[in-house]
N, C-alpha and C positions, 0 to 999 in steps of 0.2 A: 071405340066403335061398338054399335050395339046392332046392327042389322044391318047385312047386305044385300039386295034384291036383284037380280037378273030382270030388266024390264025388256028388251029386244035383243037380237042376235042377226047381224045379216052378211053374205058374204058377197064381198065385193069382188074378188077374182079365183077360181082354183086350176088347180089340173092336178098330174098324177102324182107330182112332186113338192107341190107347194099350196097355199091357199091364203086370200086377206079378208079378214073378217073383223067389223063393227059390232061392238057391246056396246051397250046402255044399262049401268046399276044405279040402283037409287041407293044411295049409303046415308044411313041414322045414325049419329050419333049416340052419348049417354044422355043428352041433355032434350034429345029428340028431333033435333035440326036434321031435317033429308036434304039430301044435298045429289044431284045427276051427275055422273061420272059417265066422260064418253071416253073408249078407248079403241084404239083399230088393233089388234095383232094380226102378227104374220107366221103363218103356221108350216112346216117343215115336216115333211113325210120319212123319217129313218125307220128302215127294216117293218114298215108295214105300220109306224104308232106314227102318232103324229102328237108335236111338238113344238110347244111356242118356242118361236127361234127369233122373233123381236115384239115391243108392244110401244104404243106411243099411245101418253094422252093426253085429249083432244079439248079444246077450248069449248 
């Protein structure tokens, strides 16, 4: 891998304990093929940090 890009970020649902959130990265390889990575995590609030607590990715 040669570059990974954050291209969106958006959240689908939160509150004071949890939250679900959509990425989009654009990943390069060495040979310079980009290629779109969609992933949703699922985010968990312990003692005030928050913390992926699952991630699926998306077709």
């Amino acid at each position: 891998m040669k570059n990974v890009s954050v291209k969106n970020i958006t959240t689908n649902a939160a509150n004071t304990n949890s939250a679900s959130v959509n990425a989009t990265y654009d990943v390069t390889d060495k040979s310079g093929k980009t290629t779109a990575l969609k992933v949703t995590f699922g985010l968990k609030n312990v003692n005030g940090d928050w913390k992926i607590s699952s991630y699926r990715i998306n077709p």
